[in-house]
MARKOLVEX-841457 format. One record per atom (N, C-alpha, C): atom name; residue in one letter; x, z, y negated; chain. Coordinates in Angstrom, 2 decimals, decimal comma, always signed. Each point is the difference from the previous one (the first is absolute). Layout:
N
 atom rest      xx      zz      yy kette
   CA    a       X       Z       Y     A
...
//
This chain:
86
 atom rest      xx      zz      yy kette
    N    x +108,25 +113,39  -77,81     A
   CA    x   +1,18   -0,82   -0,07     A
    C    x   +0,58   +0,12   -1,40     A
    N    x   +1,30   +0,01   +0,00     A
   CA    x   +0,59   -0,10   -1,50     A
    C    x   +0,50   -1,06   -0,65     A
    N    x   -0,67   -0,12   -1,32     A
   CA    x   +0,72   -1,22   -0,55     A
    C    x   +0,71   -0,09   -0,98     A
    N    x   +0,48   -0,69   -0,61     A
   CA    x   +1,18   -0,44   -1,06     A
    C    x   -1,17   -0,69   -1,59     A
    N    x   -0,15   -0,19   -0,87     A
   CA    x   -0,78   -0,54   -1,08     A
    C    x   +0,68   -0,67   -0,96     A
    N    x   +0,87   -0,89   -0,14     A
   CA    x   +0,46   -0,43   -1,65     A
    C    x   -1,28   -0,32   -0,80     A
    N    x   +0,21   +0,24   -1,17     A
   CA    x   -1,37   -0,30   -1,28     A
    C    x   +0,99   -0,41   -0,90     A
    N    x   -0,48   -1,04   -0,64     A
   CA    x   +0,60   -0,48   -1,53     A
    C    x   -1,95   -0,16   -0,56     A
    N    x   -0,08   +0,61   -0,79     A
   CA    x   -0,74   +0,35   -1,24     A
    C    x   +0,21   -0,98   -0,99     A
    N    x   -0,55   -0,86   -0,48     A
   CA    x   +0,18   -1,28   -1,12     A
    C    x   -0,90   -0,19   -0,46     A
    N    x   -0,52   +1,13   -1,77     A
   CA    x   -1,17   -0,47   -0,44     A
    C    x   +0,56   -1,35   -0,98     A
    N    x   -1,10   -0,33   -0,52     A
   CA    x   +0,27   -1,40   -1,02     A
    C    x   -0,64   +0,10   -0,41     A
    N    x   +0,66   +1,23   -1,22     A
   CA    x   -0,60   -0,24   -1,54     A
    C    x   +1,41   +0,89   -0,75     A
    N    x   +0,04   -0,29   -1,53     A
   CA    x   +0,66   +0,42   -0,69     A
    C    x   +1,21   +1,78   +0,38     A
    N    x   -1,01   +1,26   -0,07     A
   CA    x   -0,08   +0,97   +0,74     A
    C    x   +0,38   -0,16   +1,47     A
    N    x   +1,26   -0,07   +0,94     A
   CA    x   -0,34   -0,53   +0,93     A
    C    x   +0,01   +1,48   +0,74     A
    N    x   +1,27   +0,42   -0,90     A
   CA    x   +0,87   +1,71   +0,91     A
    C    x   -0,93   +1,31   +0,01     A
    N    x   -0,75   -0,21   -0,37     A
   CA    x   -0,97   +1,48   -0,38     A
    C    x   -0,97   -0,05   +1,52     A
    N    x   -0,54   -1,65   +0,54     A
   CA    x   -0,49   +1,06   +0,79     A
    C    x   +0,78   -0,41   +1,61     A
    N    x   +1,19   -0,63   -0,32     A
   CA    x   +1,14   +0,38   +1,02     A
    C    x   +0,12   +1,11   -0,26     A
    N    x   -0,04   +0,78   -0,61     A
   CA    x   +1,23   +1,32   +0,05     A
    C    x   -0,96   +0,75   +0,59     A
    N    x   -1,25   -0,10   -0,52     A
   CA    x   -1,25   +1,35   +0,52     A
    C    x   -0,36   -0,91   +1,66     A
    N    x   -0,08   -0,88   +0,37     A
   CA    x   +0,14   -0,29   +1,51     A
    C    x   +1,02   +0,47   +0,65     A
    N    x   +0,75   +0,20   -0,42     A
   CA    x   +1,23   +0,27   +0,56     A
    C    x   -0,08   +1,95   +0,38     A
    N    x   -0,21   +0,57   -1,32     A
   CA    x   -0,47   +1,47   -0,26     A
    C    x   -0,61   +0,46   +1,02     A
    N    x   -1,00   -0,70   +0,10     A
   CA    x   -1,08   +0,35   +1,34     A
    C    x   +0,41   -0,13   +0,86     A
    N    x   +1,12   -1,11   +0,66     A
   CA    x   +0,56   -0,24   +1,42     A
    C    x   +0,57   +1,40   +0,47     A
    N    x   +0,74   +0,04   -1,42     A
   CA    x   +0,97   +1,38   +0,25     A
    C    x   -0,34   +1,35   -0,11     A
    N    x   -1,37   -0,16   -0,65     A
   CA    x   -0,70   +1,49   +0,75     A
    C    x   -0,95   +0,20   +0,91     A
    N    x   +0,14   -1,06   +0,94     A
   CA    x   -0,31   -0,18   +1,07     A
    C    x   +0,36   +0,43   +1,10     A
    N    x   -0,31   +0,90   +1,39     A
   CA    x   +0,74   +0,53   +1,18     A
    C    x   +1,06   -1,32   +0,77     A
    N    x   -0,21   -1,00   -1,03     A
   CA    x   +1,32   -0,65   +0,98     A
    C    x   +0,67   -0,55   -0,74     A
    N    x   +1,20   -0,45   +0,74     A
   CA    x   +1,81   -0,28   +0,11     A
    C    x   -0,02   -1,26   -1,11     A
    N    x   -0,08   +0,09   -1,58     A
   CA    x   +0,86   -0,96   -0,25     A
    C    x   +1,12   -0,15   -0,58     A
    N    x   +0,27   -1,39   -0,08     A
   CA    x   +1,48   -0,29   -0,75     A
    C    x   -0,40   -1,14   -0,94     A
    N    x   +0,74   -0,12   -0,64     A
   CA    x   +0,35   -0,87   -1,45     A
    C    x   +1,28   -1,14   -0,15     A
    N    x   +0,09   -0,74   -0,64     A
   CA    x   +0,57   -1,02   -0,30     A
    C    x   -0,64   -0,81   -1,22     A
    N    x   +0,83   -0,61   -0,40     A
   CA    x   +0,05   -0,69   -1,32     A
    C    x   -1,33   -1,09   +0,17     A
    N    x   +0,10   -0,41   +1,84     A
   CA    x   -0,88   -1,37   -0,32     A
    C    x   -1,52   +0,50   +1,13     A
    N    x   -0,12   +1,40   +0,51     A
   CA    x   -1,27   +0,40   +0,78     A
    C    x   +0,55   +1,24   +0,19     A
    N    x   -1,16   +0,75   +0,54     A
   CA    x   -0,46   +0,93   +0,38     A
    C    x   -0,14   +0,21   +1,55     A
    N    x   +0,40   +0,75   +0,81     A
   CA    x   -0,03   +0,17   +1,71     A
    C    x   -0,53   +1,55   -0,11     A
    N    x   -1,39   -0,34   +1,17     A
   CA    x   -0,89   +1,16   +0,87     A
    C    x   -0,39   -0,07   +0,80     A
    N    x   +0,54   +1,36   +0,49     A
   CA    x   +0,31   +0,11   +1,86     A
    C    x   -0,89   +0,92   +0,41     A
    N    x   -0,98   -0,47   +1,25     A
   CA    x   -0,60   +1,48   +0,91     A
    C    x   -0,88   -0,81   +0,52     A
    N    x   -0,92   +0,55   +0,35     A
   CA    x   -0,58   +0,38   +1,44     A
    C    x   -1,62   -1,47   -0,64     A
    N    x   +0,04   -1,03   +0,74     A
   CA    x   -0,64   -0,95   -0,34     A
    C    x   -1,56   +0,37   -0,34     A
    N    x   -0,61   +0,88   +0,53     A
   CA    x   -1,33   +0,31   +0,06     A
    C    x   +0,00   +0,84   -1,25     A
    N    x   +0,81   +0,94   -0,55     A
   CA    x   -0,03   +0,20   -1,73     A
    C    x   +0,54   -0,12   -0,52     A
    N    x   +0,94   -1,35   +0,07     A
   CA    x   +0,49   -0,77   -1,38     A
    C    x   -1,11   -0,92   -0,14     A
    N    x   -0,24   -0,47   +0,75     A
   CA    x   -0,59   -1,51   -0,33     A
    C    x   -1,71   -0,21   -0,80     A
    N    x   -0,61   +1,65   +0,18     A
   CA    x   -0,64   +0,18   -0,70     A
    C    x   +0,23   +1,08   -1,53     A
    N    x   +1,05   +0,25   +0,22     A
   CA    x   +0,20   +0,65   -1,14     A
    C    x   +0,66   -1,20   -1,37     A
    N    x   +0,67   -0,77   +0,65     A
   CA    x   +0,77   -1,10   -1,02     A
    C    x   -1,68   -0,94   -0,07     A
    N    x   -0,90   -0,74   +0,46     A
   CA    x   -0,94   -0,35   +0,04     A
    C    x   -1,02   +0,71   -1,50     A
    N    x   +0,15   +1,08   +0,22     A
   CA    x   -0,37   +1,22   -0,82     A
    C    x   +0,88   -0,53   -1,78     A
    N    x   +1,25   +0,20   +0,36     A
   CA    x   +0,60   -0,19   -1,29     A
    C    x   +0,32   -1,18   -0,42     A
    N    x   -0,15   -1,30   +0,52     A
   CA    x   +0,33   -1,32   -0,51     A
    C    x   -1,74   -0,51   -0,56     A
    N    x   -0,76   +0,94   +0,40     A
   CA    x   -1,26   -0,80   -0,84     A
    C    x   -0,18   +1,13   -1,31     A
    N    x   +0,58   +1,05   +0,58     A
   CA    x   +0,32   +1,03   -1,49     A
    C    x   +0,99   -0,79   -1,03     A
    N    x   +1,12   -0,53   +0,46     A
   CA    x   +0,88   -0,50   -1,22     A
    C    x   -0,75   -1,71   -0,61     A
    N    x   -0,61   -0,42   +0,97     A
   CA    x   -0,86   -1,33   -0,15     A
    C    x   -0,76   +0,16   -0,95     A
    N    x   -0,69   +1,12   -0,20     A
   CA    x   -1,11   +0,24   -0,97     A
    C    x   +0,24   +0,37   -1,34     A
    N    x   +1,41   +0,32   -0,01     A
   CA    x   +0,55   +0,31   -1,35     A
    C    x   +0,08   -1,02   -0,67     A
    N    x   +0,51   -1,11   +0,55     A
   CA    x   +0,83   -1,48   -0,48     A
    C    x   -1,34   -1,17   -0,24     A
    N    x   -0,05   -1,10   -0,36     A
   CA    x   -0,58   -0,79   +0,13     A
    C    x   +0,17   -1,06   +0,96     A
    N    x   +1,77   -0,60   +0,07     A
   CA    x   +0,19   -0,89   +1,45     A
    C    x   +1,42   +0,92   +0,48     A
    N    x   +0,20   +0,29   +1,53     A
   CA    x   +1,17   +0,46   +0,13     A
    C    x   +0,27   -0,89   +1,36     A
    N    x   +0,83   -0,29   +0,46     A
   CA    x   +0,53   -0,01   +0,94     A
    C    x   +0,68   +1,08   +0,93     A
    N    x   -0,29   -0,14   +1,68     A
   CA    x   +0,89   +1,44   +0,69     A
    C    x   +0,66   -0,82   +0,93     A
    N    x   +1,10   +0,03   +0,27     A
   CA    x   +0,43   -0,84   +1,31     A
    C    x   +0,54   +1,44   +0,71     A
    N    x   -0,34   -0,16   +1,46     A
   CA    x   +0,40   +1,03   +0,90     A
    C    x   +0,05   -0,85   +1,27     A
    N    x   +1,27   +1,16   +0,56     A
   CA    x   +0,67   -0,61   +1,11     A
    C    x   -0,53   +1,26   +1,15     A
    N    x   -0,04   -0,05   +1,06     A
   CA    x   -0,68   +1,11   +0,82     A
    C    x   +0,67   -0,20   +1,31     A
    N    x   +1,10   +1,04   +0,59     A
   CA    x   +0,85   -0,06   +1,19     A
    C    x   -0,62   +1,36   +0,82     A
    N    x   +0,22   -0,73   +1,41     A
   CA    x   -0,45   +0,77   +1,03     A
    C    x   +0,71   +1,08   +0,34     A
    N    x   +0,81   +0,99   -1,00     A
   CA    x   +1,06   +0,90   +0,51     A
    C    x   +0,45   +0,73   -1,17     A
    N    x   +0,22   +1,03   +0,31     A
   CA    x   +0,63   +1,01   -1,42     A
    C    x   +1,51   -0,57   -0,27     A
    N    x   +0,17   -0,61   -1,03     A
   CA    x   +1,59   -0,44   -0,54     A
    C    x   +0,29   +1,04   -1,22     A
    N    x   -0,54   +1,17   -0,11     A
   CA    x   -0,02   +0,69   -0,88     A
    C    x   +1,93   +1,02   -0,11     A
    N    x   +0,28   -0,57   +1,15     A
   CA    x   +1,15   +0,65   +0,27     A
    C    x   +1,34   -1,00   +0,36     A
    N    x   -0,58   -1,47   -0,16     A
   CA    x   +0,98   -0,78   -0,59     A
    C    x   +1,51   -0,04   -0,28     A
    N    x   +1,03   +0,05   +0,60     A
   CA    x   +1,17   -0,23   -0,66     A
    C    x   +0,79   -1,09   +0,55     A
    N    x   +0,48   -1,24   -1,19     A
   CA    x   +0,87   -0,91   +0,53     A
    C    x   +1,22   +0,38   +0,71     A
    N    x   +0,43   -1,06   +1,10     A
   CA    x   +0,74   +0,50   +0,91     A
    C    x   +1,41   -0,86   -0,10     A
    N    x   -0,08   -0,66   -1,46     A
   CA    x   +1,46   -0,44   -0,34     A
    C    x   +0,50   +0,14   -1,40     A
//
């Protein structure tokens, strides 16, 4: 099944962008679909290897930081192709 992923990445400490930017790095050299925006990150594919591959990289960027926060949103459908219709 395919899904949709928003991630917002929120460490809390001084340094916040260094290891947003390298979470982010990794998304994107990753075999799947993302996109960007000012306030998250969206990744799209096939539920059985995203969900262990992001699993994979949020305890990788966890371990860098001391406290971070991840809020993720997780939709039952590829919106990777998205366009408003007004």
């Amino acid at each position: 099944m395919k899904i949709s992923v928003e991630l917002t990445l929120s460490p809390l400490q001084a340094d916040f962008e260094t290891p947003i930017i390298n979470f982010i790095k990794r998304l994107r050299d990753s075999k799947f679909t993302v996109l960007e925006n000012p306030l998250s990150t969206q990744i799209y594919g096939d539920y059985d290897q995203l969900m262990p591959f992001l699993t994979q990289e949020i305890k990788r960027s966890f371990s860098e930081v001391d406290i971070s926060v991840l809020q993720m949103k997780v939709v039952k459908t590829d919106r990777s192709d998205y366009e408003p219709s007004f």
